[in-house]
Short mmCIF file of the C-alpha atoms (twelve columns), coordinates in Angstrom:
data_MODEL
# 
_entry.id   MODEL 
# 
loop_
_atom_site.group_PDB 
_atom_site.id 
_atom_site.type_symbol 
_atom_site.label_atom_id 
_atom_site.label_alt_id 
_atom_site.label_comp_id 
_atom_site.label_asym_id 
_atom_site.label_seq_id 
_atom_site.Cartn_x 
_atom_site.Cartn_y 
_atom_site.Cartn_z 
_atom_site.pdbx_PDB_model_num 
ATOM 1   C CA . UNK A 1   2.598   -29.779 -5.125  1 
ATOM 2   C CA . UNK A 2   3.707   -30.442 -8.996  1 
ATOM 3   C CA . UNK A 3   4.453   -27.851 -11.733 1 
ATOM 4   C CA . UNK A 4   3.342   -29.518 -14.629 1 
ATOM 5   C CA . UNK A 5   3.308   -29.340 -17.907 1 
ATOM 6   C CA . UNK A 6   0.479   -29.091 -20.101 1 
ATOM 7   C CA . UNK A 7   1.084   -32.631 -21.047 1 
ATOM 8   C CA . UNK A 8   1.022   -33.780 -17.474 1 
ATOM 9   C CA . UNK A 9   5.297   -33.748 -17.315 1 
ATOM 10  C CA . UNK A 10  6.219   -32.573 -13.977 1 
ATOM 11  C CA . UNK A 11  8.438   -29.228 -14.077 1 
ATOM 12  C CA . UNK A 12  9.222   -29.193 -10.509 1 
ATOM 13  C CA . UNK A 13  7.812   -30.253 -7.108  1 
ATOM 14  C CA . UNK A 14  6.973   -27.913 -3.935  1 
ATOM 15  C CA . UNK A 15  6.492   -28.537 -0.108  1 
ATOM 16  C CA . UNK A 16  3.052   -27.398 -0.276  1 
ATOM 17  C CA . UNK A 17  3.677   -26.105 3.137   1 
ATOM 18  C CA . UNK A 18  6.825   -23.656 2.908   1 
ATOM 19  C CA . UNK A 19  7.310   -24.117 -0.550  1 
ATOM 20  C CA . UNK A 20  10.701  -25.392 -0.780  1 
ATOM 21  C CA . UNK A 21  11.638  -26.967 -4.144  1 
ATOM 22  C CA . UNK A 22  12.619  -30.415 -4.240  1 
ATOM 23  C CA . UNK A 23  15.666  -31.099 -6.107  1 
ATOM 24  C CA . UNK A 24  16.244  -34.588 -6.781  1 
ATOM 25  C CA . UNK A 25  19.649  -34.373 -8.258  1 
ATOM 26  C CA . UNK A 26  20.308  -33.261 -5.029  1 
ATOM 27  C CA . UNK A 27  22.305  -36.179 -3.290  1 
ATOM 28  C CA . UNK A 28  22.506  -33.989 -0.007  1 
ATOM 29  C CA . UNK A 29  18.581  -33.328 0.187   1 
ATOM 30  C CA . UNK A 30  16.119  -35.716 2.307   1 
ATOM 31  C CA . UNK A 31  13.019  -36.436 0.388   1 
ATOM 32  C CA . UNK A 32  9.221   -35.199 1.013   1 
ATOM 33  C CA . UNK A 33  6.574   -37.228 1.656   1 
ATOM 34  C CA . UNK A 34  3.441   -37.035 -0.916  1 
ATOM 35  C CA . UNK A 35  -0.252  -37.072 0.170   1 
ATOM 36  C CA . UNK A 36  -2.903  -37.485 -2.305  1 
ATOM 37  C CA . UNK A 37  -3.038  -36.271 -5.412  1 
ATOM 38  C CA . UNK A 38  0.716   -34.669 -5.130  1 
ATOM 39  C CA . UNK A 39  0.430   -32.850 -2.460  1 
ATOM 40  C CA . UNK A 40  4.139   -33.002 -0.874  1 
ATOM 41  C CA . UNK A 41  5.603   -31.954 2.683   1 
ATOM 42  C CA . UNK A 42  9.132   -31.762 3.265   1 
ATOM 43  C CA . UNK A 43  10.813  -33.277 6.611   1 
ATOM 44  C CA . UNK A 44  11.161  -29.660 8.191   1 
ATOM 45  C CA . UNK A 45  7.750   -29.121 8.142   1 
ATOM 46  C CA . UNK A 46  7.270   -32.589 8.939   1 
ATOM 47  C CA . UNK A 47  9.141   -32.193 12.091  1 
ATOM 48  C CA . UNK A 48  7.825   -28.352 12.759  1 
ATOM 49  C CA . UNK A 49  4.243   -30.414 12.370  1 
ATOM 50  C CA . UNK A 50  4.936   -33.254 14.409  1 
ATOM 51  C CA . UNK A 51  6.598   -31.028 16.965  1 
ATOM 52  C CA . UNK A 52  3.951   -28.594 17.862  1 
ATOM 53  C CA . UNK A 53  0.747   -31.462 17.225  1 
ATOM 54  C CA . UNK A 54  2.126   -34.290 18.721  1 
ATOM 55  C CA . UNK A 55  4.572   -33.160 20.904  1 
ATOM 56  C CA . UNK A 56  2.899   -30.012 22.655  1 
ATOM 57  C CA . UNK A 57  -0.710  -31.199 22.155  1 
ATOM 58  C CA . UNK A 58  -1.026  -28.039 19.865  1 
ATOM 59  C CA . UNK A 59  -2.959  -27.269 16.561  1 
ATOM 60  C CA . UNK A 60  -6.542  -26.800 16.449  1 
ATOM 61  C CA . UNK A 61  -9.120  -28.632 14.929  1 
ATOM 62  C CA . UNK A 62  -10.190 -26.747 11.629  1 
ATOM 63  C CA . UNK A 63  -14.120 -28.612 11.465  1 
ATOM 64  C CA . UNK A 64  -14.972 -28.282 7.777   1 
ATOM 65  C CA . UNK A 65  -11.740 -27.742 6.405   1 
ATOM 66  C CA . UNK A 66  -9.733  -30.662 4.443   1 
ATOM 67  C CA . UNK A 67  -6.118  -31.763 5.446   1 
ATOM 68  C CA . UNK A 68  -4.305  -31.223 2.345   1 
ATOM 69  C CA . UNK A 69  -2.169  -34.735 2.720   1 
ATOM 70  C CA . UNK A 70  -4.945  -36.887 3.028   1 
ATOM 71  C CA . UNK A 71  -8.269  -34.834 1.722   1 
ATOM 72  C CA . UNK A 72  -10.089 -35.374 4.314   1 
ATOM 73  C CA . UNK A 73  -11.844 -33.249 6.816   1 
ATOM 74  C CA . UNK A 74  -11.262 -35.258 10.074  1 
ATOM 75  C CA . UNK A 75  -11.922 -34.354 13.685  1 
ATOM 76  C CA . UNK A 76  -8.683  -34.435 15.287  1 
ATOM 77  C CA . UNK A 77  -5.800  -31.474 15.744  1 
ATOM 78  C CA . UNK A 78  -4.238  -30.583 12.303  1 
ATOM 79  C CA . UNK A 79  -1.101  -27.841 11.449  1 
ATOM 80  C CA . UNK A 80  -1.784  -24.986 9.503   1 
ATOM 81  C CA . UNK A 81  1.391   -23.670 6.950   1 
ATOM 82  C CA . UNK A 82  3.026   -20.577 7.881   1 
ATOM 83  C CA . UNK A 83  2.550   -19.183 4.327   1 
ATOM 84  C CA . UNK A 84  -0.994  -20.332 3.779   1 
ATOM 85  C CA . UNK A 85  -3.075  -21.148 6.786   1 
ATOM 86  C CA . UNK A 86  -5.589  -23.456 4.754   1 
ATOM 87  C CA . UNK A 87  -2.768  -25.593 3.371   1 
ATOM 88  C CA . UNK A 88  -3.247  -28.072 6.721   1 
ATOM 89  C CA . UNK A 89  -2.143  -31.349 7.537   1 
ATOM 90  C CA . UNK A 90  -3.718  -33.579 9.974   1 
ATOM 91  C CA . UNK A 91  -2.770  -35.271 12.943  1 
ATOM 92  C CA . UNK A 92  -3.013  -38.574 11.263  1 
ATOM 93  C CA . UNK A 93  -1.225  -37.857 8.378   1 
ATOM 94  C CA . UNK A 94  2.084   -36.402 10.465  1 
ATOM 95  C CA . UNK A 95  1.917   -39.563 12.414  1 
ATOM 96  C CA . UNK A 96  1.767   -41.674 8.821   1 
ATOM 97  C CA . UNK A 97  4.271   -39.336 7.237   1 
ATOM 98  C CA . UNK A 98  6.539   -39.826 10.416  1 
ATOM 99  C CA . UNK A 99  6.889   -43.785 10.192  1 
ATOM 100 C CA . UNK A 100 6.586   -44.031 7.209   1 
ATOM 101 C CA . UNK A 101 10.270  -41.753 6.877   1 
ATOM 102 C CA . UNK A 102 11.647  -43.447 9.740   1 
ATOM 103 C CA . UNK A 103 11.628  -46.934 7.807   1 
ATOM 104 C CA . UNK A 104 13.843  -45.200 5.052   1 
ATOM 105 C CA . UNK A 105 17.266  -46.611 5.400   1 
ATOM 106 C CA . UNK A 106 18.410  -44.017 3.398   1 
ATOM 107 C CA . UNK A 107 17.127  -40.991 5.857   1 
ATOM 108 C CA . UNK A 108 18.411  -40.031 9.133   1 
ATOM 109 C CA . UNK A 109 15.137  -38.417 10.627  1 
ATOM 110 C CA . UNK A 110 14.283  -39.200 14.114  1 
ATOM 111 C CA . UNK A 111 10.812  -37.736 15.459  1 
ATOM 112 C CA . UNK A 112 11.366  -34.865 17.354  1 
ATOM 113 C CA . UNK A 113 11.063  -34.724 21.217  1 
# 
């Protein structure tokens, strides 16, 4: 997520998951990965996501509920935050957000196993 300013000038950004601030004068800090309309998750809740829904077959299917990456209520396994169980993201959108961060020659993530 975005803290903006009235004006639309972003104060900060959020993991909208565990709410960790990004810092981008950070050199030492990977990136996050933004969903629509600035919704952000950072790569430890990436991995915590892609660990438990693709790796263990876990997270439930919320029917009726929106994944907050993509906006859309799909029919598939999806991981709820820790902080805020209806802050979700879907099983296709941790499988986007995971190549899409691997191509980064700047990162060293690897999915986890």
């Amino acid at each position: 997520m975005h803290r903006t300013r009235p004006d639309g000038t972003v104060i900060e950004s959020l993991c909208d998951y565990c709410r960790t601030v990004f810092d981008q004068n950070d050199p030492e800090q990977p990136p996050m990965i933004e969903g629509h309309q600035g919704a952000l998750i950072c790569l430890k809740c990436l991995s915590v996501a892609y660990a438990e829904v693709v790796g263990l077959q876990g997270g439930h299917e919320h029917s009726g509920s929106k994944c907050t990456m993509c906006l859309e209520d799909r029919k598939q396994p999806q991981w709820a935050s820790p902080l805020d169980r209806e802050v979700r993201v879907c099983l296709r959108c941790i499988k986007q957000g995971a190549t899409a961060i691997e191509k980064d020659p700047d990162v060293a993530w690897k999915r986890p196993v």
